[in-house]
C-alpha positions as CSV (number, residue, x, y, z in Angstrom):
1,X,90.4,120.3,74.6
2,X,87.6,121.4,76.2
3,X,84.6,122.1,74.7
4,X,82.9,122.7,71.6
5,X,79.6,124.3,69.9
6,X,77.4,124.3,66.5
7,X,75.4,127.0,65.4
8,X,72.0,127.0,66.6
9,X,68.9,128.8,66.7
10,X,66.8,128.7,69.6
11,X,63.2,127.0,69.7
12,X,60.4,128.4,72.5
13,X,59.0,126.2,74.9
14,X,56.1,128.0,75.3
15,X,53.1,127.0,73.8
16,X,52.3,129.5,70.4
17,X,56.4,129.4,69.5
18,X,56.6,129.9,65.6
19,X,58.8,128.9,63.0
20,X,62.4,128.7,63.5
21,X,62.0,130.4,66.7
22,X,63.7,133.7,65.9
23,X,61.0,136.0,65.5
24,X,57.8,135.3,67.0
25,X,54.4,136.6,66.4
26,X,53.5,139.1,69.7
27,X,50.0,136.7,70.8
28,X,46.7,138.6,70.8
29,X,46.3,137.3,73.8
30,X,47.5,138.3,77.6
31,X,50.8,136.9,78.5
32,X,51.1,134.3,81.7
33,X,52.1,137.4,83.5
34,X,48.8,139.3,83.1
35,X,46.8,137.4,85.7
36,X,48.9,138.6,88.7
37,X,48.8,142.2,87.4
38,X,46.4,144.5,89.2
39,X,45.1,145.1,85.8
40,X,44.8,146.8,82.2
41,X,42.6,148.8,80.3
42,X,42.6,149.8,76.4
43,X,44.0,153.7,76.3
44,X,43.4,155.5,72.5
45,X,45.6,158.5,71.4
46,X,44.8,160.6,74.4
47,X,46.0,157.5,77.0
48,X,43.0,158.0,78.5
49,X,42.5,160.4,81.8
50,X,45.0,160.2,84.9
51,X,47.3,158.2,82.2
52,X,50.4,160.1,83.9
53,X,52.2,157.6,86.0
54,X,56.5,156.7,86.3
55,X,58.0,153.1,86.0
56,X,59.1,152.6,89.8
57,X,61.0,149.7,89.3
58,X,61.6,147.6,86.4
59,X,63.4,144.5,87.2
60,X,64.6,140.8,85.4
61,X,65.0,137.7,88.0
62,X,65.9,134.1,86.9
63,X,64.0,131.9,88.6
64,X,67.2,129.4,89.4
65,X,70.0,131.8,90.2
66,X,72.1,129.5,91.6
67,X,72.3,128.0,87.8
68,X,74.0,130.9,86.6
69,X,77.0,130.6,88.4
70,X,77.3,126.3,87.3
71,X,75.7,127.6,83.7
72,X,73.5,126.8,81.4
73,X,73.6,123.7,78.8
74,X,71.7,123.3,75.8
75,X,68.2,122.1,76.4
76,X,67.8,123.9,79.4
77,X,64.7,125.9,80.4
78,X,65.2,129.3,81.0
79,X,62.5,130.4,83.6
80,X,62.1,133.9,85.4
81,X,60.1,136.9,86.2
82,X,60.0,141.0,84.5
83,X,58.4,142.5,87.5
84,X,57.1,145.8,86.7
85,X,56.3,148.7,89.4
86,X,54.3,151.7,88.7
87,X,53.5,154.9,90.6
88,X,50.1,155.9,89.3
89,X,48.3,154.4,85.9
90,X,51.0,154.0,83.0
91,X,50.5,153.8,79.2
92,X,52.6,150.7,77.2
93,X,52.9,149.9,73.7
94,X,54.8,146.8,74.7
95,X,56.7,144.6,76.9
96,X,58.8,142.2,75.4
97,X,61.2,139.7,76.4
98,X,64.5,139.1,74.3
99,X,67.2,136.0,74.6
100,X,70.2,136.5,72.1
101,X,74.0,134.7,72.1
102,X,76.6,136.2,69.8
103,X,79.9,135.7,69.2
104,X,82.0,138.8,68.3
105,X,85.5,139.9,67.5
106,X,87.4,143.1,66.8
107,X,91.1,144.4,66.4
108,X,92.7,147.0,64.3
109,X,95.8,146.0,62.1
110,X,98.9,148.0,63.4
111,X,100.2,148.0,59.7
112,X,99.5,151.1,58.6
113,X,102.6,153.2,57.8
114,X,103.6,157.1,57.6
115,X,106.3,158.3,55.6
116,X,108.4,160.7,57.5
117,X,112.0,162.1,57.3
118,X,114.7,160.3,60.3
119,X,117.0,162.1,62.2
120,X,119.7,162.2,59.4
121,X,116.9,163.4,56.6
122,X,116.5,159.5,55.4
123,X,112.6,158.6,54.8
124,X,111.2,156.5,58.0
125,X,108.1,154.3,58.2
126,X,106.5,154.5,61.8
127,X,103.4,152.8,62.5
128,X,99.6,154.3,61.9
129,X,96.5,153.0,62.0
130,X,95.9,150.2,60.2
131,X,92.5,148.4,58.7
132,X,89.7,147.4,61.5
133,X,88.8,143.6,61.7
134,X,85.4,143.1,62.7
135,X,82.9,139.4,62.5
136,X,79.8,138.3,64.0
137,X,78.0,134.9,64.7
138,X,74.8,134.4,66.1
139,X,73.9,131.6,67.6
140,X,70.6,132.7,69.8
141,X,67.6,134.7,68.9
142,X,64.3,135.0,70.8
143,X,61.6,137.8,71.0
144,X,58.4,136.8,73.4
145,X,55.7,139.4,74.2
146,X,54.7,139.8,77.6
147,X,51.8,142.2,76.9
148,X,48.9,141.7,75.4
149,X,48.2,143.4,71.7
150,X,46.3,147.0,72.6
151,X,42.5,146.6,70.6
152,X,42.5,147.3,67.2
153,X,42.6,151.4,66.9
154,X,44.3,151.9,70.3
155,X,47.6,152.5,69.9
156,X,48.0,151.8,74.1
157,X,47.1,149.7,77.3
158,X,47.5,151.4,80.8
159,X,48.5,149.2,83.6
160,X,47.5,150.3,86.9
161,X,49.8,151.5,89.8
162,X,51.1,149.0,91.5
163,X,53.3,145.9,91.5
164,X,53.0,143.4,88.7
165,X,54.5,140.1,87.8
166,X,55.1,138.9,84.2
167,X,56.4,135.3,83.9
168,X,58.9,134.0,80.7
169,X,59.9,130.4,80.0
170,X,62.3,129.5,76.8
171,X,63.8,126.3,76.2
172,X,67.6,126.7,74.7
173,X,68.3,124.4,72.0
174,X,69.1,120.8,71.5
175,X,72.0,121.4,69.8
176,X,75.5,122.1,71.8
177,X,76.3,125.4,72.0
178,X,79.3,127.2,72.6
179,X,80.3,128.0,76.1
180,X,80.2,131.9,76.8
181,X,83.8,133.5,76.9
182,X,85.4,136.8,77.3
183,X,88.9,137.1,75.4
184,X,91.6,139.3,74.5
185,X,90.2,140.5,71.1
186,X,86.4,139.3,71.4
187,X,83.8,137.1,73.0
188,X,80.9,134.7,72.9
189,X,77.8,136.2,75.4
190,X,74.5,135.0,76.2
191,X,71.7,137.6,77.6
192,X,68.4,137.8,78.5
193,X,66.6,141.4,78.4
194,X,63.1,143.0,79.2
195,X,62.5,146.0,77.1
196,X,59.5,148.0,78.0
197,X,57.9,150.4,75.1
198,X,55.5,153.5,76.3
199,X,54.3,156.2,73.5
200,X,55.9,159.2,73.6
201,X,58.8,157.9,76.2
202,X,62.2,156.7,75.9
203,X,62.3,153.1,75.9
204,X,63.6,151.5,79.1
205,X,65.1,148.3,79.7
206,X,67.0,145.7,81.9
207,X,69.4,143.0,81.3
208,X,71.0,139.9,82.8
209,X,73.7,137.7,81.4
210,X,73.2,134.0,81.0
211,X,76.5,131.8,81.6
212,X,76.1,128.6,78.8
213,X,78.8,126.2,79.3
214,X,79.2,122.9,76.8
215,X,80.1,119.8,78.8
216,X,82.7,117.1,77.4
217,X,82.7,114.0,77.8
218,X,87.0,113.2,78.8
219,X,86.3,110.1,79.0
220,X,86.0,109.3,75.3
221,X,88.7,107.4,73.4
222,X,90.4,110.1,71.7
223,X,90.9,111.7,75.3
224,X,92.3,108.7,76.9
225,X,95.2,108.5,74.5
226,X,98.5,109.6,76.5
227,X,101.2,112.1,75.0
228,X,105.1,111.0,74.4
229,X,107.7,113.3,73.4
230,X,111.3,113.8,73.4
231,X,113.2,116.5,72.5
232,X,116.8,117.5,72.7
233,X,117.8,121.1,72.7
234,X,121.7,123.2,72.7
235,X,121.6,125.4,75.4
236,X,123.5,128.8,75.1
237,X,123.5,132.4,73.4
238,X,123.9,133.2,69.7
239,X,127.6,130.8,68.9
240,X,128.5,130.6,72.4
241,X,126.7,126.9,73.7
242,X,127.5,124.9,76.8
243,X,125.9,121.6,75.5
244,X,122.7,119.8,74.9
245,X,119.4,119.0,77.6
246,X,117.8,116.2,76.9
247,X,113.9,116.0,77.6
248,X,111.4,113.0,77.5
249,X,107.8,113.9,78.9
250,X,104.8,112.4,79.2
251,X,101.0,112.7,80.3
252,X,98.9,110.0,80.8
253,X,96.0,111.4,78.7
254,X,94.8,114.4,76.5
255,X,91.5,115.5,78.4
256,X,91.5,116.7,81.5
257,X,88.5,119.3,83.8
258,X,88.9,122.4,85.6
259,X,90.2,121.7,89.9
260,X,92.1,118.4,88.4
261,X,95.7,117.9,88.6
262,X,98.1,116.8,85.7
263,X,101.0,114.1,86.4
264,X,103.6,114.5,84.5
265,X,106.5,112.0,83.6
266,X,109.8,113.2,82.6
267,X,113.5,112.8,82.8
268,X,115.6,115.6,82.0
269,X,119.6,114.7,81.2
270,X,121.4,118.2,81.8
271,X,125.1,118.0,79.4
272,X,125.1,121.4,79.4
273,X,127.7,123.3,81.6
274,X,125.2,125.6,83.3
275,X,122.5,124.9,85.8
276,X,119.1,124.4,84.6
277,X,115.6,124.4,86.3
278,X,113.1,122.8,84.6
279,X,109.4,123.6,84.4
280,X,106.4,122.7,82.9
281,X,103.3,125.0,81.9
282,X,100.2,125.5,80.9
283,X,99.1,128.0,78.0
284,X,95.9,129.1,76.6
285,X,95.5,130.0,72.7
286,X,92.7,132.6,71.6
287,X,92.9,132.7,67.8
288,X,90.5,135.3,66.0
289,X,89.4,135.5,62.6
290,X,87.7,137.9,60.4
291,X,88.1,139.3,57.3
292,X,90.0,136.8,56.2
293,X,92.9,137.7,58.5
294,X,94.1,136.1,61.8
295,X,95.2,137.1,65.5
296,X,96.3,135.1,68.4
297,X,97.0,136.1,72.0
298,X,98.8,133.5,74.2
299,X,99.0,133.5,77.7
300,X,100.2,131.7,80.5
301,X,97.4,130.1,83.0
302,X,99.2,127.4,85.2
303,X,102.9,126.4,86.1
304,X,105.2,124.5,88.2
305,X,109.0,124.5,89.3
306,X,111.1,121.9,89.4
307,X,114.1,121.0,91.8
308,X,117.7,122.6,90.3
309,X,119.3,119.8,88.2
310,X,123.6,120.7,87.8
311,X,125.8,120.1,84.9
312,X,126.2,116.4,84.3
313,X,123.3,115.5,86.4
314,X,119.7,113.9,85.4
315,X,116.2,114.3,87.2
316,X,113.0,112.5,87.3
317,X,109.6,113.8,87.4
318,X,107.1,110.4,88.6
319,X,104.4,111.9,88.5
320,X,104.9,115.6,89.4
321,X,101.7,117.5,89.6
322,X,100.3,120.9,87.4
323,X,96.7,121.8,89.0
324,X,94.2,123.4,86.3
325,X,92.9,126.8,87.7
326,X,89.4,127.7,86.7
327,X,89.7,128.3,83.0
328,X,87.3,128.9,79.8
329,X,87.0,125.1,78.0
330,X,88.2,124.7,74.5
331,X,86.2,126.0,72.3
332,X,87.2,124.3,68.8
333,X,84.2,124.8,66.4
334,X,83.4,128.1,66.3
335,X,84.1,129.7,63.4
336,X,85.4,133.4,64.5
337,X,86.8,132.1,68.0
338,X,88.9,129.3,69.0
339,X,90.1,128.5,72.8
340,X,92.8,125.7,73.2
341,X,94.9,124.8,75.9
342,X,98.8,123.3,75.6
343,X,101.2,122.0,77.8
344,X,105.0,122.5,77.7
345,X,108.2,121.0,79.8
């Protein structure tokens, strides 16, 4: 177990941040970033003469982006610049700044059937297309306007030519929130994006993705606890067996981080008549829901060998280590997604 996350919504930490912190009020003021600008002037309908210039370069940079490789955690200021670069005077509407997380999954059912005739003329069902599955969560919402409000009855401002600098700063939320993730059949992604509005113009925009991780504390009580189990099992094919393996295994406790390395315990009795090798893995579980309906994709992330063990013989693992590659943590509270991790001798 790894991690886990509550639905949140996001809170400014710039001052004039309204209500829940969804949806802000665009300020009739300038933004931060209007005092490094070269400068703006009120356009009306016409955009006002030589009002013909191109967006050079439009461009997002986190101020830390050394953090986005190690993540983001909740309470975390977000910090960066939009810098803007014009070739000749150019009208806006707006510049805005969005930060949204969402987690999303989607699959399609491969239950649908077609009635057809077989090769001998008997009716057949072969799979079709079946229903789409298809949920959402939210857990991140910010708008913060970047650009002042044009003067009542002017629909525009025109920035100069030139380079200019617009500065953002949001504070994430107090709450935990889930770590980002990219799975089989969804995933849970942070983003930050500048969108810049011009009348009569496309809008054009840039992105970057933010990397949220929620830390855990393995060190708590319930993740000290170590694991036991025993299990005996007939080894063979359909009537034909050869005998039983016996299995005891056991780790020391439940929690462990990415880069650290399991030790594992076990004795394995081998009364079977065949040669066995015994190993011990480590899967991840992505379970998906929506709609009411479930899907789970398993896979295989870590594993070790261990020596041969002959019919009639026993072997020991003291301690026999299973590094943890860089993996996604749990992720347990989610509603739509779930992430857990298992390990089996």
């Amino acid at each position: 177990r790894m991690a886990n996350e509550k639905r949140a919504k996001a809170e400014l930490s710039a001052a004039g941040s309204g209500g829940d912190g969804r949806i802000l009020k665009r300020s009739s003021t300038a933004a931060a970033g209007f005092p490094r600008s070269r400068g703006a002037m009120a356009a009306g309908p016409g955009q006002g003469p030589g009002a013909g210039g191109t967006v050079k370069t439009l461009a997002l940079v986190l101020e830390d982006e050394a953090r986005r490789g190690g993540g983001y955690c909740s309470g975390d200021t977000v910090s960066g610049q939009v810098l803007l670069e014009l070739v000749g005077p150019l009208p806006l509407r707006e510049l805005r700044l969005e930060a949204a997380g969402r987690a999303r999954v989607a699959w399609s059912e491969s239950s649908g059937a077609v009635s057809g005739a077989g090769t001998w003329g008997v009716a057949v069902r072969a799979p079709g297309p079946g229903p789409r599955r298809e949920a959402e969560v939210r857990y991140l919402d910010i708008r913060q306007s970047l650009l002042r409000e044009p003067p009542e009855g002017e629909e525009s401002l025109i920035l100069l030519d030139g380079r200019h600098e617009f500065p953002f700063s949001f504070q994430l939320p107090q709450e935990p929130l889930v770590t980002s993730f990219t799975g089989k059949y969804g995933s849970i992604q942070y983003y930050v994006k500048a969108i810049l509005e011009r009348p009569a113009a496309p809008d054009q925009s840039v992105q970057t993705e933010l990397q949220v991780i929620s830390h855990i504390d393995v060190s708590s009580p319930a993740l000290l606890t170590p694991v036991l189990r025993s299990q005996e099992k007939m080894v063979g094919c359909w009537f034909f067996t050869s005998g039983p393996v016996s299995l005891s295994a056991k780790i020391e406790r439940k929690g462990y981080c990415n880069g650290e390395a399991i030790p594992i315990y076990a004795e394995i009795e081998n009364c079977s008549s065949r040669l066995i090798v015994p190993k011990a893995a480590i899967f991840q579980t992505q379970t998906y829901l929506a709609s009411g309906k479930t899907k789970t994709f398993r896979q295989m992330v870590a594993n070790v060998r261990g020596n041969h063990i002959a019919s009639g013989s026993t072997d020991t693992w003291n301690g026999k280590t299973l590094k943890i590659p860089p993996v996604s943590p749990s992720i347990l509270d989610c509603c739509i997604i779930r992430v857990e991790y298992s390990l089996a001798v």
